[in-house]
DOZA-650514 format. One record per residue (C-alpha): residue number from 0; x, y, z. Coordinates in pm, whole numbers, plus 50000, padded with zeros to 5 digits. Each point is the difference from the previous one (the first is absolute). Layout:
BEGIN
NUM;X;Y;Z
...
//
This chain:
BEGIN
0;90976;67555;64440
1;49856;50201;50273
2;49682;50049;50101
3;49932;50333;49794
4;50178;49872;49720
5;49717;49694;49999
6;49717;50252;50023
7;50117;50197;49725
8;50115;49684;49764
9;49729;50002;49736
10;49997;49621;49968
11;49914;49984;50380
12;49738;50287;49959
13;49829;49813;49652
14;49984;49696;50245
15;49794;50182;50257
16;49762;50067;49732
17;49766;49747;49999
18;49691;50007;49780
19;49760;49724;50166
20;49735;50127;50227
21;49965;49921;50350
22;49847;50098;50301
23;50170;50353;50042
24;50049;50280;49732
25;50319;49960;49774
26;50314;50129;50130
27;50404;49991;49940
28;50338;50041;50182
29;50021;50376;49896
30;49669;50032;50172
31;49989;49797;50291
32;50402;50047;50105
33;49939;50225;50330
34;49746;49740;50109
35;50152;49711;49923
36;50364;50108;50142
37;49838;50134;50338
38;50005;49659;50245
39;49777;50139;50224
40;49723;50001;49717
41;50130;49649;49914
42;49919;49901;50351
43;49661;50071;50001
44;49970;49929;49629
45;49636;49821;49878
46;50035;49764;49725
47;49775;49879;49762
48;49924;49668;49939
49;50198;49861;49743
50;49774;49900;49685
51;50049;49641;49879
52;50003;49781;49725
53;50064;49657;49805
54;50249;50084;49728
55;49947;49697;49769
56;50297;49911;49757
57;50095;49716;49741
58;50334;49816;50059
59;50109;49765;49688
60;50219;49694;49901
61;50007;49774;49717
62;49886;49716;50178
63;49721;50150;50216
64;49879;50263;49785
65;49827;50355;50153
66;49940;49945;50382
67;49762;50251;50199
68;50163;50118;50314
69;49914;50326;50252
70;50151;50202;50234
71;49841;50211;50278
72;50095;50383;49916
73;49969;50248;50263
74;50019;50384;49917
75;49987;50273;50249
76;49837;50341;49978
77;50196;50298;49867
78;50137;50173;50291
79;50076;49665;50216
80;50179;49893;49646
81;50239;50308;50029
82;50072;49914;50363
83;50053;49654;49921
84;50236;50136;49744
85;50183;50235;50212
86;50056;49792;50294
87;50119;49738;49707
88;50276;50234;49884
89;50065;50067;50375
90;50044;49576;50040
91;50227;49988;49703
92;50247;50262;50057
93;50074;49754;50314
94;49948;49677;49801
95;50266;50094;49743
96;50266;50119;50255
97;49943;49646;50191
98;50013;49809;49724
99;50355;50149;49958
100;50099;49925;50317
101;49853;49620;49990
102;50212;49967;49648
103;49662;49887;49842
104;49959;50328;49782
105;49969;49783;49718
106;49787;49740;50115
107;49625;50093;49987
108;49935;50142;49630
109;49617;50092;50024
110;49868;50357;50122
111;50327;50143;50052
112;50010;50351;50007
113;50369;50038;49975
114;50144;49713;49784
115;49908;50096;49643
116;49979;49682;49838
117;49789;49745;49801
118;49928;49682;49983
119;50164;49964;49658
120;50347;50098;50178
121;49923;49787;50270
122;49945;49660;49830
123;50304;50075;49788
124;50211;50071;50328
125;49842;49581;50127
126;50081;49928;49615
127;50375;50138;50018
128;50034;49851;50344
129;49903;49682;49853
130;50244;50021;49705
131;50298;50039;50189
132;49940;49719;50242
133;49824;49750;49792
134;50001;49722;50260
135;49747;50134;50217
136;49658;49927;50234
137;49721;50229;49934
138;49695;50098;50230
139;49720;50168;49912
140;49675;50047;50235
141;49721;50179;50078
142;49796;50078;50353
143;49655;49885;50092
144;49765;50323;49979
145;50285;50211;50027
146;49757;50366;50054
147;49743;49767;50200
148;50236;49854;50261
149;50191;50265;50125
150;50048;49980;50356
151;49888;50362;50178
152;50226;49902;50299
153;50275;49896;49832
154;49940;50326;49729
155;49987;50205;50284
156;50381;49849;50211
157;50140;50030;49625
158;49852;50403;49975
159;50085;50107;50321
160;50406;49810;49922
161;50003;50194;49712
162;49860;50325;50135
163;50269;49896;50371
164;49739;50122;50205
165;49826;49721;50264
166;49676;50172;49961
167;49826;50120;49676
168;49936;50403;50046
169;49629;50037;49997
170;49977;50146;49655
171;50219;49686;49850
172;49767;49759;50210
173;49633;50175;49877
174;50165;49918;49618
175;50099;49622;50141
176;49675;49951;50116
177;49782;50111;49740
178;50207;49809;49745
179;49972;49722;50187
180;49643;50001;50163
181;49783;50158;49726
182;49688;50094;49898
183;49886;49896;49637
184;49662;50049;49790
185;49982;49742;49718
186;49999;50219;49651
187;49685;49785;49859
188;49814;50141;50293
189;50073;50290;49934
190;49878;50020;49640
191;49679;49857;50060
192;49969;50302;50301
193;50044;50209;49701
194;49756;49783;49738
195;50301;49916;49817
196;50160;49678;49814
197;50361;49971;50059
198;50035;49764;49670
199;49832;50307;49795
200;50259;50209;49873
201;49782;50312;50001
202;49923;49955;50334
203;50382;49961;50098
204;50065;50306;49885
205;49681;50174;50167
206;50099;49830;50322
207;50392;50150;49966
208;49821;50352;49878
209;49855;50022;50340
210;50130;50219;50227
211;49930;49839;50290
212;49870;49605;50010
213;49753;50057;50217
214;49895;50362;50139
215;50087;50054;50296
216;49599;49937;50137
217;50018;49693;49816
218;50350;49859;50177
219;49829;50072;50344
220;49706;49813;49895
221;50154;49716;49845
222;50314;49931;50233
223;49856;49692;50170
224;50125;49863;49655
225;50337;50064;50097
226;50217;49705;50097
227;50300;49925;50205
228;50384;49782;49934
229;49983;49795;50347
230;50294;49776;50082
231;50342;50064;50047
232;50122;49942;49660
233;50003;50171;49622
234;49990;50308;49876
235;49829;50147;49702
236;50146;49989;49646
237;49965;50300;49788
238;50081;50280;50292
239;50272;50256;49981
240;50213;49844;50282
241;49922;49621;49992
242;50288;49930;49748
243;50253;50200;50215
244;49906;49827;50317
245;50005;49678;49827
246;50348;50032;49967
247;50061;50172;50279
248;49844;49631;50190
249;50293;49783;49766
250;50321;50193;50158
251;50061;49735;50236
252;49925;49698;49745
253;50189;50155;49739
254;50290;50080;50232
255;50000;49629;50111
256;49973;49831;49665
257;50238;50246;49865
258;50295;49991;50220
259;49974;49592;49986
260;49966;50002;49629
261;50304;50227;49988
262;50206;49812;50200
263;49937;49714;49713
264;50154;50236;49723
265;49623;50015;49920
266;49740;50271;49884
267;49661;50073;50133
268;49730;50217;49861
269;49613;50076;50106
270;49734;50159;49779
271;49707;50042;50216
272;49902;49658;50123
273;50218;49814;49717
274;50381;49936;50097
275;50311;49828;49832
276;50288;49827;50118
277;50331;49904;49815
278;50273;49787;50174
279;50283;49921;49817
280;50107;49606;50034
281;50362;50090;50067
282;49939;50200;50321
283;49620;49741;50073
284;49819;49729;50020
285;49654;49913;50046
286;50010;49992;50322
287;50054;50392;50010
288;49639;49977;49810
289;49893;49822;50250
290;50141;50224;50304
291;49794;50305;49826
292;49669;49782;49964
293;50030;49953;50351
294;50074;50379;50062
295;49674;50035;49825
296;49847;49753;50183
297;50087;50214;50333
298;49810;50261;49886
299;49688;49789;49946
300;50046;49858;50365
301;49961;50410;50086
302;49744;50028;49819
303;50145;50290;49807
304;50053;49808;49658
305;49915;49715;49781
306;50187;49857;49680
307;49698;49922;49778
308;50119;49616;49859
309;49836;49982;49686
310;50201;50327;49897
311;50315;49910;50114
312;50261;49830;49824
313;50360;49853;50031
314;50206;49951;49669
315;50326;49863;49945
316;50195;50191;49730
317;50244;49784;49827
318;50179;50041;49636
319;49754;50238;49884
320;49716;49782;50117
321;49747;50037;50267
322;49891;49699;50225
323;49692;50035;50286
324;50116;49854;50312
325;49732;50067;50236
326;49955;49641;50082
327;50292;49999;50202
328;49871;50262;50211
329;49610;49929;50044
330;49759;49864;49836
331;49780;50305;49985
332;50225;50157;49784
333;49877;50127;49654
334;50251;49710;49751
335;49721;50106;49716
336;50233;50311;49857
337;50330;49927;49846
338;50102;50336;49909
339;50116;50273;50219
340;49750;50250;49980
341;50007;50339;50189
342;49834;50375;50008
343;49875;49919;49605
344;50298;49805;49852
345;50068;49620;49922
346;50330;49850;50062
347;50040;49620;49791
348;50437;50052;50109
349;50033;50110;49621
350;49724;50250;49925
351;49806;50240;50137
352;49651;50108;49865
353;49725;50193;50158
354;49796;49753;50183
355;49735;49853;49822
356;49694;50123;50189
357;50092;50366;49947
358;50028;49907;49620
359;49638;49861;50004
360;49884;50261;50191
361;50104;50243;49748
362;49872;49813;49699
363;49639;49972;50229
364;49954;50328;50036
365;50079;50095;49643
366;49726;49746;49896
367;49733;50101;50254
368;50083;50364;49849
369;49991;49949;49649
370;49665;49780;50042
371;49854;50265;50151
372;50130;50213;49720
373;49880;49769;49781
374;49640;49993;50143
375;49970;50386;49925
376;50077;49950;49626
377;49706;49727;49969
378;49774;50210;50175
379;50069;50268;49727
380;50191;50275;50253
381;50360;49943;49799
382;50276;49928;50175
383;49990;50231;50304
384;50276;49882;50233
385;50237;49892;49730
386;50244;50280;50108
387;49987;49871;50359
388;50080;49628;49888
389;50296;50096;49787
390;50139;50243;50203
391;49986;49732;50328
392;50046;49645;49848
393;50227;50082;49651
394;50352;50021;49965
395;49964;50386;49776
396;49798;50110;50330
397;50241;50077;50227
398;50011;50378;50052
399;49913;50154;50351
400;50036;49764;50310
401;50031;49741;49728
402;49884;49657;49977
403;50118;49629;50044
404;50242;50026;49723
405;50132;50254;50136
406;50060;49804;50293
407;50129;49748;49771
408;50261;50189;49845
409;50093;50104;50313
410;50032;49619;50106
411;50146;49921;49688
412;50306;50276;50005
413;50067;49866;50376
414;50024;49664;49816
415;50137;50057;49707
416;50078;49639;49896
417;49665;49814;50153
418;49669;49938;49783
419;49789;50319;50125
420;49793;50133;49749
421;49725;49880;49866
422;49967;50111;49630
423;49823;50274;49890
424;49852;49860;49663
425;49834;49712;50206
426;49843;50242;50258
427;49839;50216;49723
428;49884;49696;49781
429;49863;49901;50347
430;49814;50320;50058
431;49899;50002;49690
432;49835;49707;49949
433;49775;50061;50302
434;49899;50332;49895
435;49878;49809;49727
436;49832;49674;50054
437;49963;50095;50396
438;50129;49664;50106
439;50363;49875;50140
440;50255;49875;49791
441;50279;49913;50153
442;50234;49700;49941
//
C-alpha cells in the first residue's frame, strides 16, 4: 500500500477519528494530510502535552481470585495523533520489508500492519508445532516494564538501522524526541480544572463533549501544571506510534533469538512483551535453553532488556505431558505453572482450553452487569440494560462485532476436538438467577 492508498483506506481514515477531547480542536487524516505530509511543518511542529492516566483493570485465577492492577495510559492530542500515525505507517512500510530480509516475518505477532493474523491461528500454529514433535522444551517469558524501559539510545541506533541513514532527518528526529521526552497533564487534573468528577458518568461525557479541555486562555494560565518524561528510558503507552516503534526496538533481539532457535529445528514467536520458544529434543537439549537465557541475559547487561522471572517458564514436553524444569536453569524461575499457557490459551500436552482467567473474567463482568441490572428492577425502573447484558455476555447475543461466544466458536471450530464451549443453558440459568435474587451463584 502506498501512501495515497493509506490516506484514502477508510479503516485508516475511521482511525484518525478520534472522539476524546484534548487540548486542540478535533481533526482527521483527510483534514490534516497537507500539514502533516509537509516535513518542514513537522520540523517546527508544537506538540501538546500528552494527557495521562491510570487505567485500572482486574486480572483473575482460581486460586487468587480478582487482582487490581494499572497501567499508565498516555494519549496525544488530535493532530500530533495523526502525525504519530503517519510517520507510523511511514516506519512500517520499512519494518515489514526488513523483517523479510532478517527471515523473522513471522516472528513478532502483535501490531502488525501487514501480517493478518490472530492469536487464535497463532497458538494453533505453537499447538501444531507441538503435535508433530512431541518431545520438546518449551519457553515462554515476558519483559520487565516492557513500554517503561525502552532504551531512547538504543530505540534511536535500531530507527536510524532501519531507516539506513546515520543521522535521523530533522522531521524523523522532532517525532523521536517528542515520543520520547514528553510533556503530560494528568486527566484528574484536568477534570477538577473543569469542576468535574471523572468517576461520574455524566461528567465523562461533558468532559469528552468539550471541544477543547481547556480554552485556550485557560491552557496559558494553567500550563505550570504541565509535566515532563525525564530519563533516558520509556515511552508512552496508548500513542499512535509507540506500538510500531516498540517493535521496531526488538529487530535485533528477535533476529538473534530467531536465527539460534532456528538453527535448533525450533520456533520462536513474540506478542508484544510475551514470547515462546519450542525446541524439539531430537535436534536440543537444555543446554540450547540455556544458550538463549544467556542471549537474554546479554541484553540485560546492555541495558536494553530484561526477562521478567516470575513470568517465565521452562517446560519439558514428554508423552503428552508437560513437566516445569526451571530449576535446572535458576532458581528465580516461575516452577508454580504446569501448563503451557500463551496469548489466551492453556496447553496440559492433551488439551487446550481458554485460559482460566479470561473465563473468570468473562463470567465477572456478566455478574457485575446483571447486578447492576438487577439493582434497577428493585428500585422499580424495570429492567433497563437487559438488552445490553444479553446481547454482550449470552450465547443468542452475538450479532454485530459479536461477543465472547463468538470468540468461542471461533476457538472452538479452530479446535474442533478440544473442550471449548461453555454451555449455553448454564450461562442463561446463570444470568438468570442474578437478575433475580441479585446475588452470585456459581458452582
Amino acid at each position: 500500500m502506498d501512501v495515497d492508498e493509506w490516506f484514502k483506506d477508510p479503516k485508516v481514515l475511521e482511525k484518525s477519528k478520534r472522539k476524546y477531547a484534548h487540548f486542540d480542536l478535533r481533526t482527521d487524516l483527510s483534514k490534516c494530510k497537507n500539514y502533516i505530509t509537509d516535513t518542514k511543518k513537522i520540523r517546527r511542529h508544537g506538540f501538546y502535552p500528552f494527557i495521562r492516566y491510570n487505567l485500572e483493570y482486574h486480572k483473575y485465577d482460581k486460586i487468587n481470585g480478582k487482582k487490581c492492577k494499572s497501567r499508565t495510559i498516555c494519549y496525544a492530542a488530535h493532530i500530533d495523533s495523526c502525525i504519530y500515525q503517519y510517520y507510523s505507517f511511514l516506519i512500517n512500510q520499512k519494518y515489514n520489508l526488513r523483517l523479510k530480509k532478517d527471515r523473522i516475518y513471522e516472528v513478532p505477532i502483535a501490531y502488525r500492519t501487514d501480517l493478518h493474523t490472530d492469536t487464535i491461528t497463532e497458538f494453533y500454529k505453537m499447538y501444531h508445532f507441538i503435535n508433530e514433535h512431541p518431545s520438546c522444551y518449551v519457553m515462554i517469558g515476558d519483559f520487565t516494564s516492557f513500554f517503561d524501559r525502552i532504551n531512547h539510545q538504543y530505540l534511536k541506533e535500531r530507527l536510524c538501522d532501519l531507516l539506513q541513514v546515520n543521522k535521523l532527518s530533522s522531521d524523523y528526529y522532532t517525532v523521536f524526541k517528542r515520543i520520547t521526552n514528553y510533556d503530560y497533564w494528568d486527566l484528574d487534573d484536568l477534570y477538577s480544572l473543569n469542576n468535574l468528577n471523572p468517576t461520574n458518568r455524566k461528567d465523562k461525557i461533558a468532559f469528552n463533549s468539550k471541544q477543547r479541555v481547556l480554552s485556550k486562555k485557560a491552557y496559558k494560565k494553567y500550563r505550570s501544571h504541565i509535566k515532563h518524561h525525564y530519563g533516558n528510558e520509556g515511552i508512552p503507552q496508548g500513542s499512535s506510534i509507540s506500538a510500531c516503534l516498540a517493535n521496531v526496538y526488538m529487530l535485533e533481539i528477535d533476529k538473534t533469538i530467531n536465527d539460534f532457535v532456528v538453527r535448533c529445528g525450533g520456533v520462536y514467536r513474540r506478542y508484544s512483551d510475551d514470547f515462546i520458544i519450542i525446541l524439539p529434543m531430537d535436534m536440543s537439549s537444555v543446554d540450547d535453553i540455556e544458550a538463549i537465557i544467556k542471549r537474554f541475559e546479554s541484553f540485560k547487561t546492555r541495558k536494553i532488556l530484561e526477562l521478567q522471572p516470575a513470568k517465565t517458564q521452562i517446560y519439558k514436553v514428554q508423552n503428552h505431558t508437560v513437566k516445569n524444569i526451571g530449576h535446572l536453569f535458576t532458581p528465580k524461575l516461575n516452577e508454580k505453572h504446569k501448563t503451557i499457557n500463551f496469548i489466551g490459551f492453556t496447553f496440559d500436552g492433551n488439551k487446550v482450553i481458554i485460559r482460566d482467567k479470561t473465563t473468570t473474567k468473562y463470567y465477572y463482568r456478566m455478574r457485575h452487569k446483571a447486578k447492576g441490572v438487577a439493582h434497577q428492577y428493585k428500585q422499580g425502573k424495570g429492567y433497563p440494560g437487559s438488552d445490553k447484558l444479553y446481547r454482550l455476555y449470552s450465547p443468542n447475543g452475538q450479532y454485530g462485532k459479536g461477543n465472547y461466544f463468538t470468540y468461542l466458536k471461533r476457538v472452538q471450530r479452530t479446535f474442533p476436538d478440544q473442550p471449548i464451549m461453555i454451555p449455553a443453558d448454564k450461562i442463561m440459568t446463570k444470568i438468570r438467577l442474578t437478575l433475580k435474587n441479585n446475588r452470585w451463584h456459581f458452582k
